[in-house]
Residue, then its C-alpha position, 0 to 999 in steps of 0.5 A: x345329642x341333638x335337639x329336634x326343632x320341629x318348628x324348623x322345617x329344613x332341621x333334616x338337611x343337617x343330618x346324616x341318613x342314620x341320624x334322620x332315621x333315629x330323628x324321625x323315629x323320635x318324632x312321634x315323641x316330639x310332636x306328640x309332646x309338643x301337641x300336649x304342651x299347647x292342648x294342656x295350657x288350653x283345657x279348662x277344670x271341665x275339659x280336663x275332666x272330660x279327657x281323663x274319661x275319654x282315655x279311661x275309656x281307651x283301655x276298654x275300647x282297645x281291649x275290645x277291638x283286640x278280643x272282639x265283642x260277644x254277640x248273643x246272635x238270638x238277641x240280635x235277630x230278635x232286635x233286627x226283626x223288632x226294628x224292621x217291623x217298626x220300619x214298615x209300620x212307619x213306611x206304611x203309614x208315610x206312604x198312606x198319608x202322602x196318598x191322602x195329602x197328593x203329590x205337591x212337594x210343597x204340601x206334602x213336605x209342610x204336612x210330612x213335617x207336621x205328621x213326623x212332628x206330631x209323631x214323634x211328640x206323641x212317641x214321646x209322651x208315651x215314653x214320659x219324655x216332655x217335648 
């Protein structure tokens, strides 16, 4: 049995045409273990944690792309006319305060900033977040 040495590129050349197919099938193994050698020997204690969670999380994420995802389409609708509301809402009052503040890109942006500032510390504190 031949070992592959992927850090040589020209490793191919020496094999016939079914032994370089059955070599680059094998690839997916080599390069993928090669791969976790050099990322193991680099995580840290919370790295390591952090990984374990995210391929947990593989198992859920593949089932759901498999199956699909239920959708309550009232919910949705309901949700979507809520966050359209809000857009116009804040539209409205964008648009009311660059009437009130002229067209001056400088100005408008320096007070646009100021008012979207302002906005979102007091969404904020009406949420009981601090800022």
């Amino acid at each position: 049995m031949r070992l592959i040495k992927t850090s040589n590129p020209n490793w191919v050349d020496s094999l016939t045409k079914k032994q370089a197919d059955y070599a680059y099938n094998a690839l997916d193994c080599c390069v993928t273990a090669e791969v976790h050698d050099v990322l193991d020997a680099r995580h840290t204690e919370n790295s390591r944690r952090i990984y374990a969670f995210e391929r947990a999380c593989q198992l859920p994420a593949f089932t759901m792309q498999v199956r699909g995802v239920r959708v309550d389409e009232e919910a949705r609708q309901a949700g979507m006319a809520l966050v359209e509301a809000e857009g116009k809402a804040l539209q409205g009052t964008v648009d009311e305060h660059a009437a009130t503040h002229g067209s001056d890109p400088f100005k408008y942006g320096v007070s646009l900033s100021i008012f979207l500032f302002a906005l979102s510390s007091a969404d904020q504190s009406s949420s009981g977040q601090k800022s």
